[in-house]
C-alpha positions in Angstrom: 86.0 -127.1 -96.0 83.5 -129.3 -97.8 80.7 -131.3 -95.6 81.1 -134.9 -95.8 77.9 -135.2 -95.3 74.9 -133.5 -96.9 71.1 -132.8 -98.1 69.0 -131.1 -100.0 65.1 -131.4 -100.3 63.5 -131.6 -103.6 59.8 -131.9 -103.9 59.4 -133.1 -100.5 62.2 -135.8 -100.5 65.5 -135.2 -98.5 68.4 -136.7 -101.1 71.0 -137.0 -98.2 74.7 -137.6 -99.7 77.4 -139.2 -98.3 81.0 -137.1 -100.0 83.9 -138.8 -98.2 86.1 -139.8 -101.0 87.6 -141.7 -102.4 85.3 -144.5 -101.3 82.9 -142.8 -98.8 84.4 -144.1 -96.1 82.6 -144.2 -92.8 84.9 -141.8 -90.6 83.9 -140.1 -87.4 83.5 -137.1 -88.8 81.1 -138.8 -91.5 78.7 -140.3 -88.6 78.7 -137.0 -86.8 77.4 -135.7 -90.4 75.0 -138.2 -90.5 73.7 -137.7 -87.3 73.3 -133.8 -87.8 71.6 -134.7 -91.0 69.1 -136.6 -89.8 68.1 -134.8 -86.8 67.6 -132.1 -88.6 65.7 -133.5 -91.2 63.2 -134.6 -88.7 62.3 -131.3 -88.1 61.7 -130.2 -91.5 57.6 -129.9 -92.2 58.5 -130.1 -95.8 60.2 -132.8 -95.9 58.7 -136.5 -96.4 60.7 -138.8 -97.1 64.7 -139.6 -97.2 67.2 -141.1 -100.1 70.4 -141.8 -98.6 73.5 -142.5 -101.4 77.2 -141.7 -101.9 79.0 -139.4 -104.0 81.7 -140.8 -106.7 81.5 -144.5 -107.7 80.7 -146.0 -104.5 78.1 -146.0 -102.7 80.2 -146.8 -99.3 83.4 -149.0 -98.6 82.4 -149.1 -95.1 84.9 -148.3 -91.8 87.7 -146.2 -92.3 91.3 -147.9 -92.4 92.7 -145.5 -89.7 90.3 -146.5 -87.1 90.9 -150.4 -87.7 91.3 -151.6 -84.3 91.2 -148.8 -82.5 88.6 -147.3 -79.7 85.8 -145.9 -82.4 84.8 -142.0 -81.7 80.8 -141.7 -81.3 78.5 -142.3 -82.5 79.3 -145.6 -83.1 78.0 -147.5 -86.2 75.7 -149.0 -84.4 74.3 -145.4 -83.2 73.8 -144.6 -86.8 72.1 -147.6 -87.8 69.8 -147.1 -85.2 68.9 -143.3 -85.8 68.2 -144.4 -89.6 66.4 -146.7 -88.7 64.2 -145.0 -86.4 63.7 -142.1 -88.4 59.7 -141.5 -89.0 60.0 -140.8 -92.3 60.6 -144.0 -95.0 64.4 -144.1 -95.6 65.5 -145.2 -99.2 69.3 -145.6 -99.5 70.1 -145.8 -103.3 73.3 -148.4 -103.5 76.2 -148.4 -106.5 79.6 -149.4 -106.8 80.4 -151.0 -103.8 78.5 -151.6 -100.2 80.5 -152.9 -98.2 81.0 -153.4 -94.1 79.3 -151.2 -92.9 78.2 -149.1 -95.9 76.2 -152.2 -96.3 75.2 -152.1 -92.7 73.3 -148.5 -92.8 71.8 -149.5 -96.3 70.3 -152.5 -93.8 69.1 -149.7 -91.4 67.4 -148.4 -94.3 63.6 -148.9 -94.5 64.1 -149.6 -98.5 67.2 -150.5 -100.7 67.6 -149.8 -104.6 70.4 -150.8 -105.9 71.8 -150.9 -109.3 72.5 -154.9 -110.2 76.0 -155.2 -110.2 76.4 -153.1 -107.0 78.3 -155.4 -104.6 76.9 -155.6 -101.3 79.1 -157.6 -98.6 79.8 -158.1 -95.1 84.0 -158.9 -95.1 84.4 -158.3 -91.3 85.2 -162.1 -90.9 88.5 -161.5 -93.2 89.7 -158.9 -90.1 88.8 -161.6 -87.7 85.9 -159.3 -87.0 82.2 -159.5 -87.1 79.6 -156.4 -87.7 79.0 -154.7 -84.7 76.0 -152.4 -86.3 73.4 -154.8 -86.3 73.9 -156.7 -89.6 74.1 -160.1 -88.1 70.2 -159.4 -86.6 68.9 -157.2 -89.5 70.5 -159.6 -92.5 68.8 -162.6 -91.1 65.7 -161.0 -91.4 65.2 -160.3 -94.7 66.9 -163.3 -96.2 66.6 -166.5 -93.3 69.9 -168.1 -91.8 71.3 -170.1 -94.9 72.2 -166.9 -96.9 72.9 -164.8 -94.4 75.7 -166.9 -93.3 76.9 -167.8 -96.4 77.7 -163.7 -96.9 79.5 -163.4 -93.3 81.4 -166.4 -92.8 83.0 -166.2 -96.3 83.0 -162.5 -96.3 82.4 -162.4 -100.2 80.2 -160.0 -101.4 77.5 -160.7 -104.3 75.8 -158.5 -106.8 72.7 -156.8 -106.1 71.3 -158.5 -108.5 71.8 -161.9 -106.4 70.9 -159.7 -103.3 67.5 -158.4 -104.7 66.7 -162.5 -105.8 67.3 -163.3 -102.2 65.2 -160.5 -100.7 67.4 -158.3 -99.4 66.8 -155.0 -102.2 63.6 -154.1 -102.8 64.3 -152.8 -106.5 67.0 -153.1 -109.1 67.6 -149.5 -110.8 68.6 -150.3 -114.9 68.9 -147.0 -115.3 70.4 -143.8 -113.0 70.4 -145.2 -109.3 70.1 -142.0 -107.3 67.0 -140.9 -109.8 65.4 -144.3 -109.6 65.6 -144.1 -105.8 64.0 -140.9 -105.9 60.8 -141.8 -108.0 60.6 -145.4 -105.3 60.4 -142.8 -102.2 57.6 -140.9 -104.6 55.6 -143.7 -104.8 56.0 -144.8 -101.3 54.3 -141.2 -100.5 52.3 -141.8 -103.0 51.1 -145.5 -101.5 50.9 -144.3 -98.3 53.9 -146.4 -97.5 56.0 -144.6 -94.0 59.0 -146.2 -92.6 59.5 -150.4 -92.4 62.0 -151.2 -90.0 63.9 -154.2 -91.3 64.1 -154.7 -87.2 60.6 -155.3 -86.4 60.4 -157.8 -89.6 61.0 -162.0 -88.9 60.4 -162.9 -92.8 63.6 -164.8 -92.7 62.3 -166.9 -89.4 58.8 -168.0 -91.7 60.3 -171.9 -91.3 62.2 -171.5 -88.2 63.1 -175.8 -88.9 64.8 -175.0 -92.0 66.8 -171.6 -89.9 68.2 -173.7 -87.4 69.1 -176.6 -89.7 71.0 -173.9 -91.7 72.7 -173.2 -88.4 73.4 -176.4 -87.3 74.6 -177.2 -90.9 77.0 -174.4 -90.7 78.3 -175.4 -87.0 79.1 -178.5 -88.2 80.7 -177.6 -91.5 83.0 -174.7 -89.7 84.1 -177.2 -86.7 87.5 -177.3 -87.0 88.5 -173.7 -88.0 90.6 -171.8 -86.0 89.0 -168.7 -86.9 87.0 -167.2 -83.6 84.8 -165.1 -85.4 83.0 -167.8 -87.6 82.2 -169.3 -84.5 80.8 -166.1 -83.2 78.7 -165.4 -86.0 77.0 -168.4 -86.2 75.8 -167.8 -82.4 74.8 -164.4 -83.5 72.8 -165.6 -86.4 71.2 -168.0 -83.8 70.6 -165.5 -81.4 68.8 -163.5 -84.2 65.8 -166.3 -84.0 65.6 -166.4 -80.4 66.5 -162.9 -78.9 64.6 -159.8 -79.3 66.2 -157.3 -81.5 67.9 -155.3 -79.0 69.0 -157.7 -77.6 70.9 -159.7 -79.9 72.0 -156.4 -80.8 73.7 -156.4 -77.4 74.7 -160.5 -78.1 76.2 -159.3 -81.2 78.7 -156.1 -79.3 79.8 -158.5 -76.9 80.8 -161.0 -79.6 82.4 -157.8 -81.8 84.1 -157.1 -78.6 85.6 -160.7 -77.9 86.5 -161.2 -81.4 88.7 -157.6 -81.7 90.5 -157.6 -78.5 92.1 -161.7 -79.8 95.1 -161.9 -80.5 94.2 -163.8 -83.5 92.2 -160.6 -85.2 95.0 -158.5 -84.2 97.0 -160.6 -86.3 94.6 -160.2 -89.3 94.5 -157.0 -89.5 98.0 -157.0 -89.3 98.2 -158.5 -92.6 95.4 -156.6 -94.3 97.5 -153.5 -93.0 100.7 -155.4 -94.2 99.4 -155.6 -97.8 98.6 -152.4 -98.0 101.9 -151.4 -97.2 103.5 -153.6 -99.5 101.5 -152.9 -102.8 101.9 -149.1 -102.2 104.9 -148.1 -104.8 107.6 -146.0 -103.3 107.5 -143.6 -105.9 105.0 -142.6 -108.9 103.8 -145.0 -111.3 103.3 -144.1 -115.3 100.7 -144.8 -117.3 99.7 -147.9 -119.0 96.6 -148.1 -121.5 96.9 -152.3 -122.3 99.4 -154.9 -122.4 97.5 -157.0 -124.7 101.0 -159.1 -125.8 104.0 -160.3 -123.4 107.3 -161.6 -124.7 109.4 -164.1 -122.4 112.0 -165.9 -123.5 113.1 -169.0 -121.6 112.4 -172.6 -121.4 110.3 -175.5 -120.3 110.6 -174.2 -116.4 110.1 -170.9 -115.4 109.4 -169.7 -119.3 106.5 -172.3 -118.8 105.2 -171.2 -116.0 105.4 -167.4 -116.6 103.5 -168.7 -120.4 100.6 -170.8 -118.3 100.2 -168.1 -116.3 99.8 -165.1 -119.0 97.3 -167.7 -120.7 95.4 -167.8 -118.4 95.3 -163.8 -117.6 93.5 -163.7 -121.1 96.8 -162.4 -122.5 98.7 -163.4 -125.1 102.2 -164.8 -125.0 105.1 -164.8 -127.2 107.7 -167.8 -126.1 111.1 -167.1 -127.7 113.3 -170.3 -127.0 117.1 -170.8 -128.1 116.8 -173.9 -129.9 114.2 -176.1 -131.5 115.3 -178.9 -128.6 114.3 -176.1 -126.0 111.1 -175.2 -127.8 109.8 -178.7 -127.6 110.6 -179.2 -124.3 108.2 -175.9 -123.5 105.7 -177.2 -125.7 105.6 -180.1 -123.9 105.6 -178.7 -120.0 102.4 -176.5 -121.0 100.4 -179.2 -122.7 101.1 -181.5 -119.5 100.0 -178.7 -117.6 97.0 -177.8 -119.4 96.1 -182.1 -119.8 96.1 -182.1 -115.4 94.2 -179.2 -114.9 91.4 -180.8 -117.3 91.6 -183.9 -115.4 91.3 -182.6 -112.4 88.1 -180.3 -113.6 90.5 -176.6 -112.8 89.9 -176.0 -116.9 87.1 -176.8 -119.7 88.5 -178.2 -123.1 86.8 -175.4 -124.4 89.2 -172.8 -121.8 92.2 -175.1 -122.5 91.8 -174.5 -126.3 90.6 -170.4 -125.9 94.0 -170.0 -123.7 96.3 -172.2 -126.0 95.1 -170.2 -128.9 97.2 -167.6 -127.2 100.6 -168.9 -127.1 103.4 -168.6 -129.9 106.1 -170.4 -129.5 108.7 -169.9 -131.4 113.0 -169.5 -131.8 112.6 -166.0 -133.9 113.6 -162.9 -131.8 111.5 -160.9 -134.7 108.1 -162.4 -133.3 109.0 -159.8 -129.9 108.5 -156.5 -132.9 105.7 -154.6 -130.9 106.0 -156.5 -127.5 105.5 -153.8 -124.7 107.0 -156.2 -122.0 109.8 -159.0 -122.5 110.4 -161.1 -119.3 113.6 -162.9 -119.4 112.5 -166.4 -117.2 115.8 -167.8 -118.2 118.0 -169.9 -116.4 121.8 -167.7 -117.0 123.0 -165.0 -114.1 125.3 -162.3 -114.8 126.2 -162.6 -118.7 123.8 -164.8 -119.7 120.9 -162.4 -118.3 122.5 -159.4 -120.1 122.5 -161.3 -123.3 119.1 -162.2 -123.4 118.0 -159.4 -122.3 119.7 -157.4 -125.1 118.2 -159.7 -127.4 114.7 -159.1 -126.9 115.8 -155.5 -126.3 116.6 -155.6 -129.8 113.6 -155.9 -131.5 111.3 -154.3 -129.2 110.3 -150.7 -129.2 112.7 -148.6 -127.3 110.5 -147.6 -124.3 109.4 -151.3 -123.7 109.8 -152.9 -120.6 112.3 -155.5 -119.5 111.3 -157.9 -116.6 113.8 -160.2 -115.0 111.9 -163.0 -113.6 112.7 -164.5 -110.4 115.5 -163.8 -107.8 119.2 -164.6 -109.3 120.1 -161.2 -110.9 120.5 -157.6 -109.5 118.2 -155.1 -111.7 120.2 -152.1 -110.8 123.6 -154.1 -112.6 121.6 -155.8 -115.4 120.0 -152.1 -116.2 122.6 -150.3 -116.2 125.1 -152.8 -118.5 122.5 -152.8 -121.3 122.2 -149.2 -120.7 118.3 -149.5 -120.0 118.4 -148.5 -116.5 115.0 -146.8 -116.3 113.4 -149.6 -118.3 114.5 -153.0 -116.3 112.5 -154.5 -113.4 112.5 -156.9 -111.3 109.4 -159.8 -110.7 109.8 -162.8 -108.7 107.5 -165.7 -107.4 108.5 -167.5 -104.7 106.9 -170.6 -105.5 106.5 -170.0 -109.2 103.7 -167.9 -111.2 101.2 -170.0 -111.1 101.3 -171.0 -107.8 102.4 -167.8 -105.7 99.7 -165.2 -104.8 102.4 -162.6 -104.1 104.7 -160.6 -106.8 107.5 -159.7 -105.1 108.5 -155.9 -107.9 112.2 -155.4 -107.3 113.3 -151.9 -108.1 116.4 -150.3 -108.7 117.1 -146.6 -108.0 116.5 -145.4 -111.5 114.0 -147.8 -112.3 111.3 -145.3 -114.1 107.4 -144.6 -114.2 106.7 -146.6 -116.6 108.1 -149.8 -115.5 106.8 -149.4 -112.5 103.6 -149.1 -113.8 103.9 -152.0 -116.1 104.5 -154.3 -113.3 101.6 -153.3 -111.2 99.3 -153.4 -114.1 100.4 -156.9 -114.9 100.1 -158.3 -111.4 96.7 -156.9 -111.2 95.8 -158.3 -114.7 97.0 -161.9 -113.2 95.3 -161.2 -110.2 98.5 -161.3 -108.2 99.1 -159.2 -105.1 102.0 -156.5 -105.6 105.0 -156.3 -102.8 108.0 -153.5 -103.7 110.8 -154.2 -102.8 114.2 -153.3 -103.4 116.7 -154.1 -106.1 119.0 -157.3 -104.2 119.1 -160.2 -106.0 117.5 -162.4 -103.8 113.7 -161.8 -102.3 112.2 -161.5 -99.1 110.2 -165.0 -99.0 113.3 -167.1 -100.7 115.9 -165.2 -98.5 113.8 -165.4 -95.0 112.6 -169.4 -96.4 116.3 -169.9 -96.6 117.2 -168.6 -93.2 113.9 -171.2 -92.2 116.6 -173.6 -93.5 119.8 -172.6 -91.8 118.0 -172.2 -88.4 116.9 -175.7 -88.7 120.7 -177.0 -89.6 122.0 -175.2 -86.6 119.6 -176.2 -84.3 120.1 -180.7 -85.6 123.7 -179.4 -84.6 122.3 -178.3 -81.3 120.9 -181.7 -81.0 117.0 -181.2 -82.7 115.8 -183.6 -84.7 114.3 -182.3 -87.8 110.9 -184.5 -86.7 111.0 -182.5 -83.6 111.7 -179.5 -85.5 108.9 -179.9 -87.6 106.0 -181.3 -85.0 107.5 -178.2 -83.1 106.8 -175.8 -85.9 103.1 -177.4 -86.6 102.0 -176.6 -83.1 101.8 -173.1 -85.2 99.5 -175.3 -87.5 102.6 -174.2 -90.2 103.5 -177.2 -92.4 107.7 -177.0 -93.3 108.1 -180.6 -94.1 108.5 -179.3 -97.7 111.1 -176.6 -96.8 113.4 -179.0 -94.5 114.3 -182.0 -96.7 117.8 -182.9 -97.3 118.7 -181.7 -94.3 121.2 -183.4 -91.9 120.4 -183.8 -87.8 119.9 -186.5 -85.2 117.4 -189.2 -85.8 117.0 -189.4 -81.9 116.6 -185.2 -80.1 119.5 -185.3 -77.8 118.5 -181.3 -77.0 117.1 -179.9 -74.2 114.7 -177.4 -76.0 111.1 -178.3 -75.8 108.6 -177.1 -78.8 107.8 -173.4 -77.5 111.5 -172.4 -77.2 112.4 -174.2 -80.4 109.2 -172.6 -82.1 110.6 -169.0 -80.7 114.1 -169.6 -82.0 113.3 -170.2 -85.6 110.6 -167.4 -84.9 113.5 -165.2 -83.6 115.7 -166.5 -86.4 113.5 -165.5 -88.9 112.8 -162.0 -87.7 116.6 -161.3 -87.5 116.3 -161.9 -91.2 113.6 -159.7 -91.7 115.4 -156.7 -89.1 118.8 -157.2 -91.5 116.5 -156.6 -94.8 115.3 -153.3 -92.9 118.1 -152.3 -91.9 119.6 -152.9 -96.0 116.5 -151.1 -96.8 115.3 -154.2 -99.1 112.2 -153.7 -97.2 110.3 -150.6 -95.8 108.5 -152.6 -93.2 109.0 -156.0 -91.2 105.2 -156.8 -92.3 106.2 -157.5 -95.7 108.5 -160.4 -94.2 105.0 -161.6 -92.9 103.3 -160.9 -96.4 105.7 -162.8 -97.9 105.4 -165.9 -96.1 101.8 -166.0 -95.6 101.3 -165.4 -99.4 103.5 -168.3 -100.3 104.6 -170.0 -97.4 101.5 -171.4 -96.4 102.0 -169.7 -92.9 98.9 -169.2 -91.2 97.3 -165.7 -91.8 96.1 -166.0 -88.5 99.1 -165.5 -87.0 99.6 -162.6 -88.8 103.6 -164.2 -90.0 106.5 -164.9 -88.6 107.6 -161.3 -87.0 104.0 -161.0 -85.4 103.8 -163.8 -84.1 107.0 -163.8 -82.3 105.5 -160.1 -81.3 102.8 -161.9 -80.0 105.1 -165.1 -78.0 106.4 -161.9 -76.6 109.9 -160.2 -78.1 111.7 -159.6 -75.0 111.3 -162.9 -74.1 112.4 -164.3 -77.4 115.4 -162.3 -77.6 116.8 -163.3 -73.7 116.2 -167.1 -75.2 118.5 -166.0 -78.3 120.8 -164.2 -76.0 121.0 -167.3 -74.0 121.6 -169.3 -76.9 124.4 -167.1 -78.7 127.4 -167.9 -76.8 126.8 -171.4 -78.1 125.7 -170.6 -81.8 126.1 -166.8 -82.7 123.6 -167.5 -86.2 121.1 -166.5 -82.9 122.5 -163.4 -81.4 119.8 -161.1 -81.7 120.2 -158.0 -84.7 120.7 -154.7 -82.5 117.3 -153.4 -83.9 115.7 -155.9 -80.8 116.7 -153.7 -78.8 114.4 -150.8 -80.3 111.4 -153.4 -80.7 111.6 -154.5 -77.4 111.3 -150.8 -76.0 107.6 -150.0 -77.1 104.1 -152.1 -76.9 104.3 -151.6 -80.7 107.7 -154.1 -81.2 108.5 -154.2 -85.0 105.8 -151.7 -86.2 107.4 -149.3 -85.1 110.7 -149.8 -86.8 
C-alpha cells in the first residue's frame, strides 16, 4: 500500500509530501506519517533543511470528515504542530490549492510559508461550532496582530495567499512552480545561515498591544448577541494569546476546543455540515456536462421571472419563451422591477444590471429554444398543461436536451414517461423561489438518466445553489414538512393555542414562523394547558413524523435532509441543527410520551412507528 506520507532528500533538503487524496486530508494514519517522518529526518547528517507540501491540487483540506466529532487517535494535531515546529532544522511548507483547518494549522507550525497567491488559507472551525485546537489561535496572532486574526476565525472565510502574504502571514509568494520555489527559499535560508524561526517564540503581532486589545474589545462588542459559543471562545483565546505564555494559551485554547465540541450547539452544526453532504451526494452516477452556456424556460411573470433573474445573474444566458405578447410584457416588467430594487438598494451596479440584462431574450417563438441544452418549464399548469409545454420546448430542442420541471406541482416520473422522455426529465424546486432559496431540492425519477442528473448539479453549482436529491413525489421536503408546520398549528388553536402563543412558543427556538402561520384560525385568548416547551416539542414532534413518513416513502434517504431543508430556506436556526435534531436534542423519548399523551385527543400526533426505533439507540434518527 502506498505511504501517505513521504520524503526524499535532494541536495541536502528533505521534500517531505503529504499523498492522502483526494484533498490530503489529515487522518490518523497521516499524523502517524508525519511523525515517523520527521523523527527520522532528524537523524539524517545529510539532511539540512525540510519543505513540507501536498500531493494533487491541494496542499491540505485539513481534518478528516470521519473523525468529525469523535475522540481523535494520537498524535493529536496539536502533537504534530508541535514536532514541526520544534524541529532543528528550518521547516518550509510550500502551500497550493487549498489550506485549510488544520492544513493551515501545520503550515503555521512551519518556520516559513510560500505559497502560491491564490492558495486559500483559512481557519473554518467556527462554521462546526469549533475552534482550532493546534495552536492556530496563539501562532496566527503572532504574525498578523488581533484585528486580522479574528477576522479569519470568527468568519471562518478563508483569503488568498496573496492577502495572507500582505498581512504577514507568508513569507513568499511563488509565481511560478510552488514546490520548486519552496525548495530554492530553504537553499537560501542555508545559504543565509537562516535555522529554524518558531512562529511561537515571535510577538510581532503584539508590537502595539493598545491597538490588540482594542481589536478585541471591538470584536466583543460587535459579536455580543450571537448565540454561537465558539465566537465567544475565540475571542478569549486571541486575548489569551497577548497575555499567556505560549504553552499556555495553548492549554487555554484545548480547554476552550473541548467546551465548544462536547455543546450541544456544535453537535448540531456538524450535524448539518454532515447533513449537506448527504444531501448533495447523487444516488446514482452523474454524466458529463462540458457548459450550459444557454437555458430555455418557458413561463411567465412569476416563477419564469424568477428562474430568468436568477440565470442572469449566474452569467448565463436565458431564453424566456411566453404564450402570448400580454404574458411577455408582464415578465418584462417583473424583471426590470426587480433589477430597479436591487439598484436602489446598492445589491447591483447599473453597469451589472445592464451586463445581466444583455442576457435575457424574451420572446413568444418556440424556435428561439433551437440549440438550448436545458428547457425549464416554470409554468403555472399541472398534469396536461405541464406535458404540453414540455413537448413544446421538446420540440425544437436537440433530442438529448434536458427537461426541468420547476417547482413542486408535477410528478417527473408521470410527466417523463407521457412525453416519452423518461431519461431526460428532472425535477428542481425552490422552496422560497430561485432567487431567494439556498437549497435545490433535484427530484428524480427511477429512470431519470446520467445526463440529467448531471445537468442539474452542474446548474446548481453554476448558481451557487446547494444540491438536495430527492425523490420523484410531487411535492418537496421543505414545502411538504412547512405545510405540516401549518396543520400542526391548526390542530393545536383547536386544542385551545393561540397562534401568538404558538408563535412566541416557537421563537424561544429563536425560529421566526409569523410568515408561515397567517390565515390561520385559533383563539385570540390560549384557553390550553400547554406551556411553550411542550408546545415547542409537539410541532417539533409533528414535524419529525413528517420527515419519518418521507423515509419510510423513500422520498428521502435520511431525516437530515428534513433539517437541510428547513435551515436552507426556512430560516431555522443552523444552530439547532433543524427540526429532527433538535427534537433529538429536547430528548425523543420524551417527545414521543407527550405525543402519545396527546393522540387520544388529536391522532394528527400519534407518533409514526419508526419512534419506536429512534428512541432505542443514543443515535435517535441517524440511525434510521
Amino acid at each position: 500500500m502506498a505511504k501517505v506520507v513521504r520524503f526524499r532528500v535532494k541536495d541536502g533538503v528533505a521534500i517531505v509530501t503529504i499523498d492522502n487524496p483526494t484533498v490530503n486530508a489529515l487522518s490518523a494514519e497521516v499524523r502517524l506519517g508525519l511523525a515517523d517522518v520527521f523523527e527520522r529526518i532528524e537523524r539524517r547528517n545529510a539532511v539540512k533543511a525540510v519543505v513540507l507540501t501536498g500531493e494533487g491540487d491541494v496542499f491540505s483540506a485539513g481534518a478528516d470528515v470521519r473523525e468529525t466529532g469523535a475522540a481523535l487517535a494520537e498524535p493529536s494535531f496539536a502533537k504534530i504542530c508541535k514536532l514541526i515546529e520544534d524541529c532543528t532544522l528550518p521547516v518550509v511548507a510550500a502551500l497550493h490549492g487549498r489550506a485549510l483547518g488544520a492544513g493551515f494549522e501545520i503550515a503555521l507550525a512551519a518556520h516559513y510559508r510560500v505559497a502560491e497567491p491564490a492558495c486559500l488559507l483559512g481557519l473554518p472551525e467556527v462554521t462546526l461550532g469549533m475552534l482550532p485546537s493546534a495552536g492556530a489561535t496563539q501562532r496566527l496572532p503572532r504574525l498578523v496582530g488581533a484585528g486580522v486574526a479574528l477576522g479569519m476565525l470568527i468568519s471562518g472565510r478563508p483569503i488568498k495567499a496573496r492577502e495572507g502574504h500582505a498581512r504577514g502571514m507568508i513569507d513568499a509568494l511563488a509565481e511560478g512552480h510552488v514546490l520548486t520555489q519552496a525548495f530554492q527559499f530553504a537553499q537560501a535560508l542555508l545559504e543565509a545561515g537562516k535555522g529554524p524561526r518558531p512562529v511561537s517564540k515571535m510577538r510581532r503581532g503584539f508590537g502595539n498591544f493598545a491597538g490588540y486589545q482594542a481589536d478585541i474589545s471591538k470584536r466583543r462588542a460587535a459579536i455580543k448577541g450571537s448565540k454561537t459559543l465558539a465566537m465567544h471562545k475565540i475571542v478569549d483565546c486571541i486575548e489569551a494569546a497577548s497575555l499567556l505564555p505560549f504553552d499556555v494559551g495553548c492549554a487555554f485554547e484545548a480547554a476552550a476546543f473541548d467546551d465548544c465540541q462536547a455543546s450541544a450547539q456544535s453537535s448540531a452544526l456538524r450535524h448539518m455540515f454532515l447533513a449537506e453532504r448527504t444531501a448533495g451526494r447523487s444516488p446514482k452516477p452523474l454524466g458529463k456536462v462540458e457548459a450550459l452556456d444557454r437555458v430555455g424556460v418557458y413561463g411567465g411573470p412569476g416563477s419564469g421571472s424568477s428562474w430568468a433573474l436568477s440565470l442572469m445573474a449566474a452569467a448565463t444566458d436565458v431564453t424566456v419563451v411566453c404564450e402570448d405578447v400580454e404574458t411577455l410584457d408582464a415578465t418584462r416588467d417583473a424583471i426590470n422591477q426587480s433589477l430597479d430594487a436591487d439598484v436602489s438598494r446598492g445589491a447591483l451596479t447599473d453597469a451589472v444590471r445592464v451586463s445581466q440584462q444583455q442576457r435575457l431574450v424574451l420572446t413568444t417563438d418556440f424556435n428561439a429554444l433551437v440549440g438550448v441544452g436545458l428547457g425549464i418549464y416554470a409554468g403555472q399548469d399541472t398534469g396536461k398543461g405541464a406535458k404540453d409545454g414540455l413537448r413544446k420546448m421538446a420540440a425544437q430542442m436537440a433530442p438529448d436536451s434536458v427537461l426541468a420541471l420547476a417547482g413542486y406541482r408535477n410528478v417527473v416520473g408521470n410527466i417523463g414517461a407521457e412525453i416519452d422522455r423518461s431519461s431526460d426529465v428532472i425535477g428542481l424546486g425552490f422552496a422560497t423561489g430561485a432567487r431567494r432559496s439556498r437549497l435545490v431540492e433535484v427530484r428524480c425519477s427511477p429512470k431519470t438518466g446520467p445526463q440529467a442528473r448531471a445537468t442539474a448539479e452542474y446548474l446548481a453549482q453554476k448558481m451557487r445553489k446547494r444540491v438536495m436529491w430527492i425523490g420523484p413525489e410531487a411535492w418537496g421536503v421543505g414545502p411538504r414538512t412547512m405545510a405540516t408546520l401549518r396543520k400542526a398549528a391548526q390542530h393545536l388553536a383547536g386544542l385551545g393555542v393561540s397562534i401568538s402563543q404558538l408563535a412566541n412558543a416557537i421563537d424561544s427556538i429563536d425560529w421566526d414562523t409569523r410568515p408561515f402561520l397567517d390565515r390561520i384560525d385559533g383563539p385570540d385568548q390560549p384557553t390550553s394547558e400547554f406551556n411553550d416547551a411542550q408546545i415547542v416539542n409537539l410541532v417539533l414532534g409533528a414535524l419529525s413524523n413528517e420527515g419519518l413518513e418521507m423515509l419510510d416513502g423513500r422520498q428521502i434517504v435520511s431525516t437530515s435532509m428534513v433539517d437541510l431543508a428547513l435551515v436552507s430556506s426556512y430560516y431555522f436556526p443552523r444552530w439547532h441543527g433543524g427540526p429532527m435534531r433538535l427534537a433529538q436534542s429536547n430528548g425523543l423519548l420524551k417527545i414521543r410520551n407527550e405525543m402519545n399523551a396527546l393522540s387520544d385527543r388529536n391522532d394528527f400526533f400519534k407518533p409514526h412507528p419508526l419512534w419506536a426505533e429512534a428512541i432505542k439507540t443514543p443515535q435517535g434518527f441517524d440511525v434510521l
